[in-house]
SEKEPA-879671 format. One record per atom (N, C-alpha, C, O): x negated, y, z negated; atom name; residue in three letters; residue number from 1. Coordinates in steps of 0.1 Angstrom, whole numbers, plus 2048, in hexadecimal, padded with zeros to 3 digits. Last residue first. Layout:
% SEKEPA-879671
+-----+-----+-----+-------+--------+-----+
:   u :   v :   w : atome : residu : num :
+-----+-----+-----+-------+--------+-----+
:   X :   Y :   Z :    CA :    Ala : NUM :
...
+-----+-----+-----+-------+--------+-----+
END
This chain:
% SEKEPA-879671
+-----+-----+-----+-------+--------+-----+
:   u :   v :   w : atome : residu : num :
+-----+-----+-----+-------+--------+-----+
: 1DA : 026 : 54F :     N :    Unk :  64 :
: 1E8 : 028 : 554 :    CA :    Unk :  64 :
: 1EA : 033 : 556 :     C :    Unk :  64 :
: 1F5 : 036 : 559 :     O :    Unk :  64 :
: 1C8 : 02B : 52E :     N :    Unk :  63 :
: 1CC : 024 : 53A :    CA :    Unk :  63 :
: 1D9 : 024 : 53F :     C :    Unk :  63 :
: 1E2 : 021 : 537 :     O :    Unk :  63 :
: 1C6 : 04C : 51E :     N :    Unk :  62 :
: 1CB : 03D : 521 :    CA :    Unk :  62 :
: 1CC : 036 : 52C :     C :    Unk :  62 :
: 1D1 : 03C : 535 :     O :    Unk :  62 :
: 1A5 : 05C : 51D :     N :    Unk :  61 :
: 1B6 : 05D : 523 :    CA :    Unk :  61 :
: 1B8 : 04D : 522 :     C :    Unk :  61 :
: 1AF : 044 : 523 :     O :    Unk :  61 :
: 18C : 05D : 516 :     N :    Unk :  60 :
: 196 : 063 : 50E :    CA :    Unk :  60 :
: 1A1 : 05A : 513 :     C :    Unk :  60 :
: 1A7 : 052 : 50C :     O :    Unk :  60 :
: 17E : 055 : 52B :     N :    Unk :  59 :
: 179 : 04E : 521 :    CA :    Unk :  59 :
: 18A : 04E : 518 :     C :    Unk :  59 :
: 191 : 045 : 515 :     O :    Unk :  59 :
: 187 : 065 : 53B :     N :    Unk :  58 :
: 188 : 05C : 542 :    CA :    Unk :  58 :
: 18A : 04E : 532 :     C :    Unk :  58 :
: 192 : 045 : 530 :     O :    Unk :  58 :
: 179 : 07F : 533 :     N :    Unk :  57 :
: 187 : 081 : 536 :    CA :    Unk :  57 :
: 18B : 06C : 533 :     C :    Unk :  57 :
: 190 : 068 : 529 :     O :    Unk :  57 :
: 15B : 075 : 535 :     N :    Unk :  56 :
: 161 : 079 : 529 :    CA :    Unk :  56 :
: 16E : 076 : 525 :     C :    Unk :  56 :
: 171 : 070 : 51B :     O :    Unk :  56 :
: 155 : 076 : 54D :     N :    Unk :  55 :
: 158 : 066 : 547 :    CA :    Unk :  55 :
: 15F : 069 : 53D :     C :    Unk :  55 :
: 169 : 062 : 53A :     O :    Unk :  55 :
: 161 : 08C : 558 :     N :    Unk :  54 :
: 165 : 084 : 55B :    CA :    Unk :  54 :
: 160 : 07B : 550 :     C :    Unk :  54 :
: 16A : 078 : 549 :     O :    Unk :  54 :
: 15E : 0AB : 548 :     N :    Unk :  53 :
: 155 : 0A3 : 549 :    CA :    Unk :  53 :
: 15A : 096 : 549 :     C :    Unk :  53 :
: 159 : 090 : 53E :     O :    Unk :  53 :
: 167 : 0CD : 55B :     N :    Unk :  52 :
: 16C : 0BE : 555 :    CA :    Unk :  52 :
: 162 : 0B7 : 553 :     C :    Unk :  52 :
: 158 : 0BA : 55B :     O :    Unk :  52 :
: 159 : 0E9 : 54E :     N :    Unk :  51 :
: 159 : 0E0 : 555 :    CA :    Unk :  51 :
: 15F : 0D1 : 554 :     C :    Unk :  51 :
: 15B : 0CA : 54B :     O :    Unk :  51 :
: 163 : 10E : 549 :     N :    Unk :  50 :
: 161 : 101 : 547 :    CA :    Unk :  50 :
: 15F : 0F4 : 554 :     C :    Unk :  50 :
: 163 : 0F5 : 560 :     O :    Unk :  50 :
: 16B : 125 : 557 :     N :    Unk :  49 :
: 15B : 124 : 54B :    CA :    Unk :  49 :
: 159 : 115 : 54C :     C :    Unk :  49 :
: 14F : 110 : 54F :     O :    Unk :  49 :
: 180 : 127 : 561 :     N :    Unk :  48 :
: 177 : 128 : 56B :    CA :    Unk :  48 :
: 167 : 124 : 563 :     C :    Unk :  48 :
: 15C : 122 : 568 :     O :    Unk :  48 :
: 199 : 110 : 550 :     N :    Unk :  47 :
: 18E : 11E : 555 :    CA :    Unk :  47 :
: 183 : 11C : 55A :     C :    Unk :  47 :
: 17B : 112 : 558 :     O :    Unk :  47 :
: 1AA : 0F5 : 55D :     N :    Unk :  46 :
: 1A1 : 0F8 : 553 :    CA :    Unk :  46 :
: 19A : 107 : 558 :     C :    Unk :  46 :
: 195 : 107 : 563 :     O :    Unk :  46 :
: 1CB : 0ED : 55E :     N :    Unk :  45 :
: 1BE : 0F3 : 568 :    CA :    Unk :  45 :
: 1B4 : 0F8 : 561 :     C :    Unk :  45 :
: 1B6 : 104 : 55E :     O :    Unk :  45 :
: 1DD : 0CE : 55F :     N :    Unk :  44 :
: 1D7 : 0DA : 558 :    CA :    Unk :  44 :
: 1CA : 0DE : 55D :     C :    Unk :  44 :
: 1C1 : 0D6 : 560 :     O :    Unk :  44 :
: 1FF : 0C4 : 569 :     N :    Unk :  43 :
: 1F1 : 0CB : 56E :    CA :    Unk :  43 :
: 1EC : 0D4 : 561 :     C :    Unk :  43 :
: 1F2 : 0DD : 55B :     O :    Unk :  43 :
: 211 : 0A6 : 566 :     N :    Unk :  42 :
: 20D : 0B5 : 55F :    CA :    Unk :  42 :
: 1FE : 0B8 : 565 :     C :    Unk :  42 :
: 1F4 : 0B0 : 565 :     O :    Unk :  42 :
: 22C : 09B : 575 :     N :    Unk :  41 :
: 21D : 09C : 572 :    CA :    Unk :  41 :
: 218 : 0AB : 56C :     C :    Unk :  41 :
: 21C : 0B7 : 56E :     O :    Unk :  41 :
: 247 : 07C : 574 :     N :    Unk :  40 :
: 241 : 088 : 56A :    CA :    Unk :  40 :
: 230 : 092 : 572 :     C :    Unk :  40 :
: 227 : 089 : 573 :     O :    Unk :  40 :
: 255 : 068 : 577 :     N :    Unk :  39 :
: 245 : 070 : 580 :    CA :    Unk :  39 :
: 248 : 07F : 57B :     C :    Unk :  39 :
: 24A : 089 : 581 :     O :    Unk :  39 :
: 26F : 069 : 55F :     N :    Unk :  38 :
: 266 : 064 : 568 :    CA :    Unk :  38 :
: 25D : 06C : 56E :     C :    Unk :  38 :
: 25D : 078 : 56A :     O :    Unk :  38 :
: 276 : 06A : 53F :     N :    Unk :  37 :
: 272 : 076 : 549 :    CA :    Unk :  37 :
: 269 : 069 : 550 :     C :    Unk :  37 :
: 261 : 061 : 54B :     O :    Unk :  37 :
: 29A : 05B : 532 :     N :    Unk :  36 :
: 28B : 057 : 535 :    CA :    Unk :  36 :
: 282 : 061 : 543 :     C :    Unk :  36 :
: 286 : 060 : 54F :     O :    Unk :  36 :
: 2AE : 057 : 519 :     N :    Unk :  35 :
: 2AA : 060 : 523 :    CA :    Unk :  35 :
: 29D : 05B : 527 :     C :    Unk :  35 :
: 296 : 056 : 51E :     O :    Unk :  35 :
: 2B4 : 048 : 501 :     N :    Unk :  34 :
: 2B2 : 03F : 50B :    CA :    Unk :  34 :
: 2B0 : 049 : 51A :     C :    Unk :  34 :
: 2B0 : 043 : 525 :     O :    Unk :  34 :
: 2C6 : 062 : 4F2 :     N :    Unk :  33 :
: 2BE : 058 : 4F1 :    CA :    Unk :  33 :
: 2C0 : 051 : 4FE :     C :    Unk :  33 :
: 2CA : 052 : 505 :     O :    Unk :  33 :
: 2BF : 082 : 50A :     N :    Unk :  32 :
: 2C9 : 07A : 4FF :    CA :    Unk :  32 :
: 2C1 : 071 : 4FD :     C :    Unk :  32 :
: 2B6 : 071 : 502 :     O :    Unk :  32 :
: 2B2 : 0A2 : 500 :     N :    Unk :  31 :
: 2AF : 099 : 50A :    CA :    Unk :  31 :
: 2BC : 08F : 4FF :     C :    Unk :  31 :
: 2C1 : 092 : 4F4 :     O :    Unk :  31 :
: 2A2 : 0B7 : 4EE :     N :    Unk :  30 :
: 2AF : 0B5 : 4F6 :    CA :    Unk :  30 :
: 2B4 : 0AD : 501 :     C :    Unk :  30 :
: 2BB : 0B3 : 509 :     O :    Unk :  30 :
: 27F : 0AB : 4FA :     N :    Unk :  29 :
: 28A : 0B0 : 4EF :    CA :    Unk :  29 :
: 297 : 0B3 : 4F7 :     C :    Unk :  29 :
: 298 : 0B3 : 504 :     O :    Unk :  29 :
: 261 : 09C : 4FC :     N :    Unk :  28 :
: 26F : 09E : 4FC :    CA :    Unk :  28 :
: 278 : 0A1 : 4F8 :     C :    Unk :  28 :
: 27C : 099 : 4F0 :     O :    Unk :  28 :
: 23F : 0A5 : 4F9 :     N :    Unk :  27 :
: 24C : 0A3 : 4F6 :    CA :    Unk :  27 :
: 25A : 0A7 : 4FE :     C :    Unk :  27 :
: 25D : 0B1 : 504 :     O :    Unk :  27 :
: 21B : 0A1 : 500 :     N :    Unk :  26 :
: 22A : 0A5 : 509 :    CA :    Unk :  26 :
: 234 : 09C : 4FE :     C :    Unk :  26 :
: 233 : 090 : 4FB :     O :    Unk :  26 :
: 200 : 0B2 : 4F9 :     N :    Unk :  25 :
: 20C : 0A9 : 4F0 :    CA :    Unk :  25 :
: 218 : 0A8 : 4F8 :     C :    Unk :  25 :
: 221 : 0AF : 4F4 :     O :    Unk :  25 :
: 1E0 : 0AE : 500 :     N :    Unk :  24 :
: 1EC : 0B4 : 509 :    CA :    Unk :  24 :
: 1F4 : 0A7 : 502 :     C :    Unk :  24 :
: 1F2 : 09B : 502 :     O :    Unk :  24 :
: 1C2 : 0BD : 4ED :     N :    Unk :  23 :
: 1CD : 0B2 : 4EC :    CA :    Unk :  23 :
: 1D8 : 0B6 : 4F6 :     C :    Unk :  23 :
: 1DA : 0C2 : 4F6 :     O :    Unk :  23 :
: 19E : 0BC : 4F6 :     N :    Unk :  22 :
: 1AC : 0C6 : 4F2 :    CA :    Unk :  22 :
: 1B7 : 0B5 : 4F5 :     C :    Unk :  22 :
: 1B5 : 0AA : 4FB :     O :    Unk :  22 :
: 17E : 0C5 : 4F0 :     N :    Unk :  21 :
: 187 : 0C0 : 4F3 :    CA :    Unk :  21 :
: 196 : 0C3 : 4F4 :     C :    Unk :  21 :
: 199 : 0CF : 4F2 :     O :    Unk :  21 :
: 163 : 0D2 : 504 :     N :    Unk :  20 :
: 171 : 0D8 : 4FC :    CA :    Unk :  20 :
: 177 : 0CF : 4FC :     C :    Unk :  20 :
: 17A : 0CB : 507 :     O :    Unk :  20 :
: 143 : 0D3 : 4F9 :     N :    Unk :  19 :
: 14C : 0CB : 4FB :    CA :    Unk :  19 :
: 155 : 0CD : 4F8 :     C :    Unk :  19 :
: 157 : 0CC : 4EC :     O :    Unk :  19 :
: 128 : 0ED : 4FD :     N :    Unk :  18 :
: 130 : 0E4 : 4F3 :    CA :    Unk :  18 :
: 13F : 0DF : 4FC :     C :    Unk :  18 :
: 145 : 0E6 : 505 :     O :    Unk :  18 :
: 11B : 101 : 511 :     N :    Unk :  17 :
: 11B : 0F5 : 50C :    CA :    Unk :  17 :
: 125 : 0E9 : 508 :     C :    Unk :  17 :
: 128 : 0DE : 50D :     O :    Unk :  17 :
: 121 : 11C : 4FB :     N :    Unk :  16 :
: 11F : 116 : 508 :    CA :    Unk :  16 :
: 11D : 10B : 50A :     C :    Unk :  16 :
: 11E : 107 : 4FE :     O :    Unk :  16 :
: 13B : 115 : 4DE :     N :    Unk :  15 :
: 12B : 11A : 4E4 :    CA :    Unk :  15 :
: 128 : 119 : 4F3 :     C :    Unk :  15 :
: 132 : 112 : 4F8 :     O :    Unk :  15 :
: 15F : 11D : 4D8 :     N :    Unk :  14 :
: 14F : 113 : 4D9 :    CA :    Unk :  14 :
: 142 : 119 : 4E1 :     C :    Unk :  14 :
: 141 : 123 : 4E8 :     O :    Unk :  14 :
: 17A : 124 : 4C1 :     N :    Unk :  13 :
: 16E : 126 : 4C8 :    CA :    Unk :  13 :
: 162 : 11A : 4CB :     C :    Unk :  13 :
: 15D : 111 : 4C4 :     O :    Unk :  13 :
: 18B : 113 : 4B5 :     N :    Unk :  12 :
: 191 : 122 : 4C0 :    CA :    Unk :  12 :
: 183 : 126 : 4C5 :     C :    Unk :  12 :
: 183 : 12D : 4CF :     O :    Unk :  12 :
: 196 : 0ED : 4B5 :     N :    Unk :  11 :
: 189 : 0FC : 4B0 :    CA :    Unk :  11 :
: 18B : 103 : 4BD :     C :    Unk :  11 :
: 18E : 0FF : 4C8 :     O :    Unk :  11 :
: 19F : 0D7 : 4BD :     N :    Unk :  10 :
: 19C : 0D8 : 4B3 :    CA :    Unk :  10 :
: 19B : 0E6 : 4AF :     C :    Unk :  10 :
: 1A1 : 0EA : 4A5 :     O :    Unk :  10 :
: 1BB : 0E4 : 4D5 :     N :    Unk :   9 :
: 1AB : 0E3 : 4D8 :    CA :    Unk :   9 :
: 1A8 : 0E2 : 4C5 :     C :    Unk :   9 :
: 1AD : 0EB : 4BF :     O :    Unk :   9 :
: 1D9 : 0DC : 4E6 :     N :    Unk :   8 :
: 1CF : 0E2 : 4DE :    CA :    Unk :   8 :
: 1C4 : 0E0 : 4D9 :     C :    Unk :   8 :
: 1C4 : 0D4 : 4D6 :     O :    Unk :   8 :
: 1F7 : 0E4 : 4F3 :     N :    Unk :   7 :
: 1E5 : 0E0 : 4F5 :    CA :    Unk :   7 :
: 1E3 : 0E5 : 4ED :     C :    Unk :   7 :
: 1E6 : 0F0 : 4EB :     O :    Unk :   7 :
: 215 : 0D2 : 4FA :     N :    Unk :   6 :
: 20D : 0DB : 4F0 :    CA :    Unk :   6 :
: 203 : 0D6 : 4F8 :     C :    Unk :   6 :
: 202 : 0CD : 500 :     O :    Unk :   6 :
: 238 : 0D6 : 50E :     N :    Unk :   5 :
: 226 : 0CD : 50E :    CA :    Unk :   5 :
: 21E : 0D9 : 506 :     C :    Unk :   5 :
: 21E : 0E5 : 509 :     O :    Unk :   5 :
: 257 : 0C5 : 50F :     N :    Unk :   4 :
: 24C : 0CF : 509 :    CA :    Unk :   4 :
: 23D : 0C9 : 50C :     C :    Unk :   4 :
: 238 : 0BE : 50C :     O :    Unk :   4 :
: 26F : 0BD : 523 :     N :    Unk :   3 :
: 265 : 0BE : 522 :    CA :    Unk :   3 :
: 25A : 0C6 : 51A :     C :    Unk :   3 :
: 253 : 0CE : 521 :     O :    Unk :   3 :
: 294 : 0BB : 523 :     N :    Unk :   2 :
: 28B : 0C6 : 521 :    CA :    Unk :   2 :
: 27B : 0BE : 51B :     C :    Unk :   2 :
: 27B : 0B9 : 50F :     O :    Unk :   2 :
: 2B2 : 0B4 : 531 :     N :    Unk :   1 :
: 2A6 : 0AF : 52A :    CA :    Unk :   1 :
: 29C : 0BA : 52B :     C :    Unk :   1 :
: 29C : 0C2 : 535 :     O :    Unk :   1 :
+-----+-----+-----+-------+--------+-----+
END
């Protein structure tokens, strides 16, 4: 089984300030049917420029 994970941000540039958002797409491939990835975890480490903005993240992400 093989795990892919995309990111990607609407727009290649932003201002100081401004709000990055970004998409993390995890797919499955070569894998069989009924294959299932358990505790999975993906780390993403954001640059030293940026800041997380917790409610923001929190607002976004699915429950669970």
């Amino acid at each position: 089984m093989e795990v892919l994970l995309t990111k990607s941000t609407p727009q290649t540039q932003y201002l100081p300030g401004d709000s990055v958002p970004w998409t993390l797409a995890p797919q499955v491939s070569a894998g069989g049917p009924g294959q299932t990835v358990r505790q999975l975890t993906v780390t993403d480490t954001l640059p030293a420029s940026l800041e997380l903005d917790v409610p923001c993240t929190r607002r976004r992400c699915p429950r669970g």
